[in-house]
VOPAGU-2260 file (C-alpha; in pm, 1 decimal, decimal comma):
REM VOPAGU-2260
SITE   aa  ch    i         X         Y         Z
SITE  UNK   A    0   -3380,8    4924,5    -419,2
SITE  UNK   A    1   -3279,1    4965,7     -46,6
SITE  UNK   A    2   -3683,8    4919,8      82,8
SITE  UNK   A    3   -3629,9    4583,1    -143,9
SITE  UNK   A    4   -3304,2    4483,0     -12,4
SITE  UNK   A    5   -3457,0    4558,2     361,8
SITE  UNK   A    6   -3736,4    4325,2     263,9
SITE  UNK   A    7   -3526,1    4034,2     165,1
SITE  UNK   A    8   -3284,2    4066,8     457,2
SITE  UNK   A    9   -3591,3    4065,3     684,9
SITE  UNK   A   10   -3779,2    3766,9     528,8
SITE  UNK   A   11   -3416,7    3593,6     504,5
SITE  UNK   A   12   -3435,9    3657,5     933,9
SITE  UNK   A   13   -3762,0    3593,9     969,1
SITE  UNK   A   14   -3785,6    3258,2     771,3
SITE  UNK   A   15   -3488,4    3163,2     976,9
SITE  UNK   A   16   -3694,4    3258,8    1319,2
SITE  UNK   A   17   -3972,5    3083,5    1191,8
SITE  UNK   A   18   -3798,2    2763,8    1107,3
SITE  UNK   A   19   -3683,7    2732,5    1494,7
SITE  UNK   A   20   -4026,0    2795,5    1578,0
SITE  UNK   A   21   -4185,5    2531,8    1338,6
SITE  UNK   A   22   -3933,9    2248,6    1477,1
SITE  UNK   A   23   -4031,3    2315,8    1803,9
SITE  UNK   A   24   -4361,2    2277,2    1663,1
SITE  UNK   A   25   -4282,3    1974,1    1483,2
SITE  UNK   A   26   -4109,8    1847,6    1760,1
SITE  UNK   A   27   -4447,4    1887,8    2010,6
SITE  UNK   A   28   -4638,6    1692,7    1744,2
SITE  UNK   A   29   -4379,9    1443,0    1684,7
SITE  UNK   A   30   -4373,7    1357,9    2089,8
SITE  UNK   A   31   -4713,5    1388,3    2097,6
SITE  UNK   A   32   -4795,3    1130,9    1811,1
SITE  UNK   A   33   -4559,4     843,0    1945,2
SITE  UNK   A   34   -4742,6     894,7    2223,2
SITE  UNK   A   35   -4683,4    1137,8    2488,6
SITE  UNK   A   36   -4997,5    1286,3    2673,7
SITE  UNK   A   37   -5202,9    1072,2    2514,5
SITE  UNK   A   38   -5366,2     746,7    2521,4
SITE  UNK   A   39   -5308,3     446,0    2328,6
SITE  UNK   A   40   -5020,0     247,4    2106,7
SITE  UNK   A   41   -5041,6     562,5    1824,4
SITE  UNK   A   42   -5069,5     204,8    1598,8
SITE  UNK   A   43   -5455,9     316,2    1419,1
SITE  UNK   A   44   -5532,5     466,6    1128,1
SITE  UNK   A   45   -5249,9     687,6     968,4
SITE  UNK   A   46   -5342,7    1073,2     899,7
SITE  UNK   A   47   -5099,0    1305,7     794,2
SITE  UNK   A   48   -5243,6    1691,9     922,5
SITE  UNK   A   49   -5035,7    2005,4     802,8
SITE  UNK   A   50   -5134,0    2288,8    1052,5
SITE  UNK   A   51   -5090,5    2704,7     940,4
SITE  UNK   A   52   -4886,5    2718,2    1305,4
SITE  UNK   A   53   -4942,6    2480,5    1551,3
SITE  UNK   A   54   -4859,3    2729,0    1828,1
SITE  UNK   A   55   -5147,0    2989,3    1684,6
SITE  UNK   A   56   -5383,4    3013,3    1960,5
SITE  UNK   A   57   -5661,7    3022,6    1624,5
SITE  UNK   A   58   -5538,6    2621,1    1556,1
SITE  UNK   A   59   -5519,2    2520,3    1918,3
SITE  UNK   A   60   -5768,0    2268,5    1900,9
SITE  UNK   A   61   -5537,0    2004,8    1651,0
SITE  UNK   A   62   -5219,4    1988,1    1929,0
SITE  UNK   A   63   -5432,7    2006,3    2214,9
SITE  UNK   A   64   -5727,5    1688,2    2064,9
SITE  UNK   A   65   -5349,9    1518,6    2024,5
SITE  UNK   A   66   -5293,7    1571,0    2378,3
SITE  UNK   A   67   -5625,7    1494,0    2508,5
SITE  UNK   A   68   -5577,0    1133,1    2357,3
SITE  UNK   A   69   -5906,0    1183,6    2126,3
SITE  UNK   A   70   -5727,9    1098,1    1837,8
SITE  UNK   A   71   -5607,3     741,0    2007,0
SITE  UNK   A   72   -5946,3     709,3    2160,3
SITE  UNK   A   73   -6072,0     710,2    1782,4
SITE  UNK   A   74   -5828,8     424,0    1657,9
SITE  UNK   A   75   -5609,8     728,2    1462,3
SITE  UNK   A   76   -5283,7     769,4    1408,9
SITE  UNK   A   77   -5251,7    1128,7    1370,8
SITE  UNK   A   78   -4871,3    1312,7    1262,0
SITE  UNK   A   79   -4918,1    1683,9    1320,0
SITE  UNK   A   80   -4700,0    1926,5    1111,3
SITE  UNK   A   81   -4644,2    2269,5    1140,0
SITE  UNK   A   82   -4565,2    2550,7     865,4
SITE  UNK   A   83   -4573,6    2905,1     974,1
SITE  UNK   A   84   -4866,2    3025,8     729,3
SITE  UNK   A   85   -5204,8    2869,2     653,1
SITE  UNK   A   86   -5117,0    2899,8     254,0
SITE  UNK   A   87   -4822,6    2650,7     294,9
SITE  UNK   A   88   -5081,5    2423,7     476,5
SITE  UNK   A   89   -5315,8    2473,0     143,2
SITE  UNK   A   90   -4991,0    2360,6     -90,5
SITE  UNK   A   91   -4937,3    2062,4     122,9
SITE  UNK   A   92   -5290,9    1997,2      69,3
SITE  UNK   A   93   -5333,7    2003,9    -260,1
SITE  UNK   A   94   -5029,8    1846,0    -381,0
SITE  UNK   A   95   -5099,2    1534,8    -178,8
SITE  UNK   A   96   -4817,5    1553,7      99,0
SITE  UNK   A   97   -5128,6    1552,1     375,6
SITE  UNK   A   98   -5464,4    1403,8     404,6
SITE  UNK   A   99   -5596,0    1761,3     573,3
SITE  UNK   A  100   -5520,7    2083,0     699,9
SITE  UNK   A  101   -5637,7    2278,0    1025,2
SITE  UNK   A  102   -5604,5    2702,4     826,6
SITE  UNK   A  103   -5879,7    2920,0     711,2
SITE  UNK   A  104   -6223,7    2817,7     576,3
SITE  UNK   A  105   -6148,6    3085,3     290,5
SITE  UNK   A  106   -5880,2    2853,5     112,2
SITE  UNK   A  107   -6194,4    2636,3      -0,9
SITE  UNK   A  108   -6321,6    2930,6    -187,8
SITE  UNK   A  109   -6017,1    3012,6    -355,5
SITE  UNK   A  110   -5905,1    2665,6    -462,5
SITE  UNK   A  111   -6279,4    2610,8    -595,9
SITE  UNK   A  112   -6223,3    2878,1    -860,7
SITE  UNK   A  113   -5888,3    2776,7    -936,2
SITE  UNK   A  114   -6060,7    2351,1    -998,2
SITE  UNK   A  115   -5936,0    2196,5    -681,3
SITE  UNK   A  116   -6250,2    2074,2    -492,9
SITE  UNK   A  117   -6134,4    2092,9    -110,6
SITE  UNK   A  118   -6396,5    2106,0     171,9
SITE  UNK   A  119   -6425,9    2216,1     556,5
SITE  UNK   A  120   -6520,5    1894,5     765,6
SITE  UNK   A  121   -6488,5    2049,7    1075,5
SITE  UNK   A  122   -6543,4    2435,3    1147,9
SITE  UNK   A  123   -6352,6    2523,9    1501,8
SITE  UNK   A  124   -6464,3    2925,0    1492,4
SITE  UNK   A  125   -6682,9    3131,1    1383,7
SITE  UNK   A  126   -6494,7    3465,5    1384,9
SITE  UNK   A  127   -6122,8    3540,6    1243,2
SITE  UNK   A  128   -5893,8    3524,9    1573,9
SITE  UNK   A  129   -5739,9    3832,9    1385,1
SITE  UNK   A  130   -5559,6    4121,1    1544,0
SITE  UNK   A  131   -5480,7    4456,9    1337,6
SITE  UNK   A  132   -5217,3    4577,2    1520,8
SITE  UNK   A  133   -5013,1    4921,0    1443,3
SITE  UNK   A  134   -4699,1    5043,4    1586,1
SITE  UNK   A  135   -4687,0    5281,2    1902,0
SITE  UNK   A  136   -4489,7    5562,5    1602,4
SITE  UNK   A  137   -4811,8    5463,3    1359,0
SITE  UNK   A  138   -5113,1    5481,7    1571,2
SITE  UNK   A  139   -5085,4    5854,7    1569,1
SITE  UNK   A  140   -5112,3    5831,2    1193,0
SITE  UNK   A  141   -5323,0    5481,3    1172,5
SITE  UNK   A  142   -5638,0    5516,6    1337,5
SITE  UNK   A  143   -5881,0    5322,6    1142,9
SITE  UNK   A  144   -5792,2    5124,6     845,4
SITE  UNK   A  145   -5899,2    5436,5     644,8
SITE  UNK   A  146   -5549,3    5547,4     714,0
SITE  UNK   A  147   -5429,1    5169,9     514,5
SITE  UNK   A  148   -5295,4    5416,5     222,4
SITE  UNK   A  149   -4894,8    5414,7     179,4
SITE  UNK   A  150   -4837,5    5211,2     450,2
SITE  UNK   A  151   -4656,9    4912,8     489,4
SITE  UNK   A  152   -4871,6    4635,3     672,2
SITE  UNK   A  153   -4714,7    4275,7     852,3
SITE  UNK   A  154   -4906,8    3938,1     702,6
SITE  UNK   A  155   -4788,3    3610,6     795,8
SITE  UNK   A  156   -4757,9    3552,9     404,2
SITE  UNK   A  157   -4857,8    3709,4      87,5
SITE  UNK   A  158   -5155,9    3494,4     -11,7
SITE  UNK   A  159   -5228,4    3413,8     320,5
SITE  UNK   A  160   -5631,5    3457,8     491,3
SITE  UNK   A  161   -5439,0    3734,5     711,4
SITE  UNK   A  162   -5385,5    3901,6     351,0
SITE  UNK   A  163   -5662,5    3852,2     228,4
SITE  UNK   A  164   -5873,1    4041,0     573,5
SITE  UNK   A  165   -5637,5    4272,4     523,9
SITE  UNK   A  166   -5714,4    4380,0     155,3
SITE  UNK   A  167   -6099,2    4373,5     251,3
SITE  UNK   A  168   -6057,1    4636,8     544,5
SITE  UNK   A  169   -5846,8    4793,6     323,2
SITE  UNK   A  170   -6088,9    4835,7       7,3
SITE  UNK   A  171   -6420,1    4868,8     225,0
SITE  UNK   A  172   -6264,4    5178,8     395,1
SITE  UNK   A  173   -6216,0    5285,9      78,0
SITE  UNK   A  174   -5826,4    5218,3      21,3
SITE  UNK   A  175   -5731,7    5052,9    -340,3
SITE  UNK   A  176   -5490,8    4726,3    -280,2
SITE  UNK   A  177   -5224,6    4899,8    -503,2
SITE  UNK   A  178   -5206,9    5172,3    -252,3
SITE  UNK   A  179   -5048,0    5006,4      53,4
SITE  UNK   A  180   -4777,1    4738,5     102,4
SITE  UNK   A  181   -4839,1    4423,4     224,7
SITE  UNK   A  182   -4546,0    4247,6     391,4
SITE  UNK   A  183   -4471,0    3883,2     457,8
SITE  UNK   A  184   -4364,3    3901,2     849,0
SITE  UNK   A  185   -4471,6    3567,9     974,0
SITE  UNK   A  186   -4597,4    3563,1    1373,8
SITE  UNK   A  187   -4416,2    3549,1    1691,8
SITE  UNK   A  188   -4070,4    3706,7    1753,1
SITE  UNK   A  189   -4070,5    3820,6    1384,5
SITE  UNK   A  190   -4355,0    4009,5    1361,5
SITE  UNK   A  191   -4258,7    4196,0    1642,8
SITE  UNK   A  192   -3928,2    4257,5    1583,9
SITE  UNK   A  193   -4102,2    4423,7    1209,9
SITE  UNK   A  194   -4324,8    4609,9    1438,8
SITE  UNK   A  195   -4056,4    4730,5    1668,1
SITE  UNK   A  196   -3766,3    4809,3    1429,8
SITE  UNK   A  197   -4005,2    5042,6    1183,3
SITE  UNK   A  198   -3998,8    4744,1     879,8
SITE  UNK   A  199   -4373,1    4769,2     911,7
SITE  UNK   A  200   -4660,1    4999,4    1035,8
SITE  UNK   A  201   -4895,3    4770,2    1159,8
SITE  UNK   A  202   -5001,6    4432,3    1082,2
SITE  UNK   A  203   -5244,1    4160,8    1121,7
SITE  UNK   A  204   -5198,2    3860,4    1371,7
SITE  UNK   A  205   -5325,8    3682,1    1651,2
SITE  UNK   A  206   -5259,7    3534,3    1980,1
SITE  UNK   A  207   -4988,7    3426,4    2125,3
SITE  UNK   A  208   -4848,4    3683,6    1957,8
SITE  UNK   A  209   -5070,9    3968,3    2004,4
SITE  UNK   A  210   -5036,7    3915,0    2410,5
SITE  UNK   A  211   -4703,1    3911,5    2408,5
SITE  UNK   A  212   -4720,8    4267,5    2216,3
SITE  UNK   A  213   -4920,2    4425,6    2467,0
SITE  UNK   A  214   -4675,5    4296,7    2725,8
SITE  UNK   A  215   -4412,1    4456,8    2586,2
SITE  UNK   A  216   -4639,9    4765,7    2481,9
SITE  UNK   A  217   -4509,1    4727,8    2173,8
SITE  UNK   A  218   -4815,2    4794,3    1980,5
SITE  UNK   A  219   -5217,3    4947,1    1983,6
SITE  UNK   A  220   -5459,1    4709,8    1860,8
SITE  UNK   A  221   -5655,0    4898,6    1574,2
SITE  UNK   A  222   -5952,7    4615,6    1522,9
SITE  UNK   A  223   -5951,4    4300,3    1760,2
SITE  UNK   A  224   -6178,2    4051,5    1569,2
SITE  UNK   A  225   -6115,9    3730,7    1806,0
SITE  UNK   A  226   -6507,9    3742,0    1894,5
SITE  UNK   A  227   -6796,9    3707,7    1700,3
SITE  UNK   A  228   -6904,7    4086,2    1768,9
SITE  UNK   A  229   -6543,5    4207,3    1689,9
SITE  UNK   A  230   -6594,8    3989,9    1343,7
SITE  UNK   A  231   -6984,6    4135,0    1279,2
SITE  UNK   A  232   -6839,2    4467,5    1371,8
SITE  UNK   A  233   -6527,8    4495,1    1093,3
SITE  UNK   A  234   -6655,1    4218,4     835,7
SITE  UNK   A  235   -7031,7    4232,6     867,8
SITE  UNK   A  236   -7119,1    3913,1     991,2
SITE  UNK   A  237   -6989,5    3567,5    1128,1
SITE  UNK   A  238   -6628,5    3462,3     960,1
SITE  UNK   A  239   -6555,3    3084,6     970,9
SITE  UNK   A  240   -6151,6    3051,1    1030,2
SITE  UNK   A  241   -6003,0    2822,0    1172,5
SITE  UNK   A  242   -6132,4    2442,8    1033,5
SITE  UNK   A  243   -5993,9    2104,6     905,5
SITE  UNK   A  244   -6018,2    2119,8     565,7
SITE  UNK   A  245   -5974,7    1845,6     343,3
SITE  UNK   A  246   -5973,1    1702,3     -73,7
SITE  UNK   A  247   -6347,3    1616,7    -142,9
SITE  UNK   A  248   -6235,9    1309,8    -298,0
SITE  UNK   A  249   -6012,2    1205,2     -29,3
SITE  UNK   A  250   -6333,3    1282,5     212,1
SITE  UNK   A  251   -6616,3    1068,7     -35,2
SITE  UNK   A  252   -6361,1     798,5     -20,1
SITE  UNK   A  253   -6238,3     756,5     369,8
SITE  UNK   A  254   -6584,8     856,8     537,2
SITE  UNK   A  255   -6497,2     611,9     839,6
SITE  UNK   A  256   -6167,3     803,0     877,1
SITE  UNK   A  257   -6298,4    1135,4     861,3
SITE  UNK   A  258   -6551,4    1064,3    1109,2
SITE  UNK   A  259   -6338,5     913,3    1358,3
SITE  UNK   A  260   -6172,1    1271,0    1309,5
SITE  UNK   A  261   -6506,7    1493,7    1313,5
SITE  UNK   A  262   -6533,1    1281,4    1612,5
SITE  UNK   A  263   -6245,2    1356,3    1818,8
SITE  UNK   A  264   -6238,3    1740,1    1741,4
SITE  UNK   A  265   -6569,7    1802,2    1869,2
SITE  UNK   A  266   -6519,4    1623,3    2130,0
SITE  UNK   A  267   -6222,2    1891,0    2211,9
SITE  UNK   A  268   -6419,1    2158,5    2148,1
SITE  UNK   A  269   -6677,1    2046,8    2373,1
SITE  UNK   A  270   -6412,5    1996,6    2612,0
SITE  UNK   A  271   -6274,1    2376,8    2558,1
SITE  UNK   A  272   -6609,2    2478,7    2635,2
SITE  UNK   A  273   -6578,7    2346,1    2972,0
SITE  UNK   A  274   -6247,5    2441,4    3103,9
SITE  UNK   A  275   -6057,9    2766,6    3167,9
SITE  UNK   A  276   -5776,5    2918,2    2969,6
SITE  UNK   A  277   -5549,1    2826,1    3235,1
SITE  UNK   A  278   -5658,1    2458,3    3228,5
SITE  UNK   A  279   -5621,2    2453,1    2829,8
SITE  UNK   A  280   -5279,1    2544,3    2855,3
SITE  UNK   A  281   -5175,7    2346,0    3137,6
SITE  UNK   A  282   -5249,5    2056,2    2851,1
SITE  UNK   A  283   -5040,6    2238,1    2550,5
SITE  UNK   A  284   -4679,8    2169,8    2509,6
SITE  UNK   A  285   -4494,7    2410,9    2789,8
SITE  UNK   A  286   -4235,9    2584,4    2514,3
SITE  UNK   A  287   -4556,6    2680,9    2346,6
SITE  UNK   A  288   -4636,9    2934,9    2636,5
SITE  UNK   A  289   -4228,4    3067,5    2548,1
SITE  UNK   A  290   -4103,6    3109,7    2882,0
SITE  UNK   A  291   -4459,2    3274,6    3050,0
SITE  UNK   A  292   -4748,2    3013,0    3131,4
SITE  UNK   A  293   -4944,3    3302,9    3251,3
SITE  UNK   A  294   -4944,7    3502,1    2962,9
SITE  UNK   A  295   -5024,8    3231,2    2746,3
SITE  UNK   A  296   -5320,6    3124,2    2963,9
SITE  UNK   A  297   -5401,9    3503,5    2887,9
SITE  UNK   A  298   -5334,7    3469,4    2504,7
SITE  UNK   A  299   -5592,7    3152,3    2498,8
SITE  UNK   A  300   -5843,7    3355,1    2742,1
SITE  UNK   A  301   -5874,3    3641,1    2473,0
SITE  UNK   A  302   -5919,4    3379,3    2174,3
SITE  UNK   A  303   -6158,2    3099,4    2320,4
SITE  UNK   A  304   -6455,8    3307,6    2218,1
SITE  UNK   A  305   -6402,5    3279,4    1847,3
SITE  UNK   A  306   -6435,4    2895,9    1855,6
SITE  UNK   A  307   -6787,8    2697,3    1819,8
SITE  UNK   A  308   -6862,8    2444,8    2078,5
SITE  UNK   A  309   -6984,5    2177,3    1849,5
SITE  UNK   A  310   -6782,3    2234,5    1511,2
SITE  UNK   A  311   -7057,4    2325,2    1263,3
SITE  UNK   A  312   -7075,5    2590,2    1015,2
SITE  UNK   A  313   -7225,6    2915,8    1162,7
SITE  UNK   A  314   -7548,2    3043,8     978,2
SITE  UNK   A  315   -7449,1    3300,4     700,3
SITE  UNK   A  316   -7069,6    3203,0     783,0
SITE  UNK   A  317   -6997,4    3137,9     393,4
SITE  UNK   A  318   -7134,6    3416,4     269,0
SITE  UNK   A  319   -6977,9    3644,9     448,8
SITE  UNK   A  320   -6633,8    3532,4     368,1
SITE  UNK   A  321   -6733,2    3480,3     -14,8
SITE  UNK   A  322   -6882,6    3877,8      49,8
SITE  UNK   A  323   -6489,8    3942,6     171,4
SITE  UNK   A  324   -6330,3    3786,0    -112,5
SITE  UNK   A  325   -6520,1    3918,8    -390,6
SITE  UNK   A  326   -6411,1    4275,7    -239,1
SITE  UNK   A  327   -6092,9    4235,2    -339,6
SITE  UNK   A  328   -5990,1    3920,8    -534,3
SITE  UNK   A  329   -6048,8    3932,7    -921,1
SITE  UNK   A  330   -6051,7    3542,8    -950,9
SITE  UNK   A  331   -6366,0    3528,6    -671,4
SITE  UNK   A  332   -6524,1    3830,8    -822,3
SITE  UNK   A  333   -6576,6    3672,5   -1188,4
SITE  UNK   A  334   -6684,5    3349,9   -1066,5
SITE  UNK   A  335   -6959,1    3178,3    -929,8
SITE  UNK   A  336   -6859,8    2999,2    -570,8
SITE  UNK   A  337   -7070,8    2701,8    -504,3
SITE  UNK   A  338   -7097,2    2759,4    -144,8
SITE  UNK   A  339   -7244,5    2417,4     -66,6
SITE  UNK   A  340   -6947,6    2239,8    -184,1
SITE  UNK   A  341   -6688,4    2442,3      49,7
SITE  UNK   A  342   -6812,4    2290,8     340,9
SITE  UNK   A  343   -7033,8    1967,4     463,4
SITE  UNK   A  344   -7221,5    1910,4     856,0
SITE  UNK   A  345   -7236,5    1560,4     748,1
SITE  UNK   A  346   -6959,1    1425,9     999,5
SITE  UNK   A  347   -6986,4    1671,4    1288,0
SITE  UNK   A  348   -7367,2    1629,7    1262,2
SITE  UNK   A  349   -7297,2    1270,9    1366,5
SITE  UNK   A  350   -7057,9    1328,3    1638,3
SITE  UNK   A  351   -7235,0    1554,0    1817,0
């Protein structure tokens, strides 16, 4: 009863951290859509866009096409809002509050077997962006995720694609899900402060957050999949993340729309391909780099090499993350995934 009670209290604090965080969010994307840093009257085509944390390094390229003035360029009207795990993004999805959302590629699997037909447009990476992190009183005890068994491990929410990684390393190194504790920590100042205070072992997150971490040398990064040979290396091949996913139906019947916005994404990815990390943030909202510019432009350096330069599916990208799924999730593993109809090249194709 008292590990329960220390839950709540903590997800009580941390849902109140992460509501300041996601206005601050919301307020970026709110300036940004009427207008500010980019071009045009903000007076196109209207497209709600609910983003797993739009101050995630991983879903940098939705604020920063916003302020790049693609979006305008493109005759759109794009709102950008923020909840603090890609799963909420999913449920505002698929109950019809937004026309897409900028989380994990792996949601599309899931919703397939549970009848939703929802489909990646645009595919910003080709590895995770995912840090397993364990505390400087764990890593003694933690040194592979081998070690996963009776701990307690920090996901930004239970259902969330940082769960789910979690559960694979877990079951491919041989550890059954019942045997560890997954805990719903968020990212940012409340992950950290779970790290710190002892409420969790280690945990899976990324950048900013993950910088900010080893500033403080508050943690010991176990796996660092944020490139495509960290990604090969603890999930056996390329693992599409980070993408604007959308409601096939709403996709077949707005093609025009979604193209304008295949259009201006790769064109920020092309752009990010470009320019340093430095230059990147100098465009992102300034509270976003919380109170260090330099140590986000450090954040965004270690990240850039998970995202594709032209927003296509990698080769072999599905299966692997179907492969990851199946590991662990009953509903994947007695079901056949039509891989073809997670995803679709059709609109990036033509923008690049």
């Amino acid at each position: 009863m008292r590990n329960t009670a220390r839950y709540v209290s903590l997800a009580a604090a941390g849902l109140l951290a992460l509501s300041s965080l996601t206005a601050c969010a919301d307020d970026a994307a709110s300036t940004a859509s009427s207008g500010s840093g980019s071009k045009g009257d903000g007076k196109g085509t209207k497209v709600k866009i609910m983003v797993g944390g739009l101050d995630k390094v991983i879903y940098l390229p939705a604020m920063l096409t916003q302020r790049l003035g693609y979006f305008d360029a493109e005759g759109l009207d794009v709102e950008l809002l923020s909840e603090p795990a890609g799963v909420q993004a999913e449920t505002a999805l698929v109950s019809g509050q937004v026309q897409g959302a900028v989380g994990f590629y792996d949601h599309t699997l899931d919703l397939q077997v549970k009848g939703k037909a929802v489909e990646s447009v645009v595919q910003f990476s080709h590895a995770p962006g995912e840090v397993e992190i364990v505390s400087n009183k764990a890593a003694g005890d933690i040194t592979s995720p081998k070690d996963f068994k009776g701990k307690k491990l920090g996901v930004t929410g239970l259902g969330s694609s940082t769960d789910f990684l979690t559960k694979y390393l877990a079951v491919k190194n041989g550890v059954k899900v019942s045997e560890f504790t997954p805990v719903a920590v968020g990212a940012g100042p409340t992950f950290i402060s779970a790290l710190q205070q002892g409420a969790i072992d280690g945990g899976m997150t990324t950048d900013p957050t993950v910088a900010t971490i080893m500033d403080k040398k508050a943690g010991k990064i176990l796996l660092d999949m944020r490139t495509p040979e960290g990604s090969e290396e603890a999930l056996g091949g390329p693992y599409p993340s980070s993408s604007l996913y959308m409601q096939t139906d709403w996709v077949n019947s707005h093609k025009d729309t979604v193209q304008k916005l295949a259009n201006a994404f790769v064109k920020t990815l092309k752009w990010m391909s470009t320019h340093s990390a430095t230059e990147i943030a100098d465009e992102m909202p300034t509270d976003y780099a919380q109170g260090s510019k330099l140590l986000y432009a450090v954040a965004i350096k270690n990240t850039l090499p998970m995202f594709t330069e032209d927003g296509v599916m990698p080769k072999n990208g599905p299966e692997t993350v179907e492969k990851v799924l199946k590991a662990f999730n009953p509903n994947i593993q007695n079901a056949d995934v039509d891989l073809s109809k997670t995803y679709t090249t059709e609109f990036v194709a033509k923008a690049g």
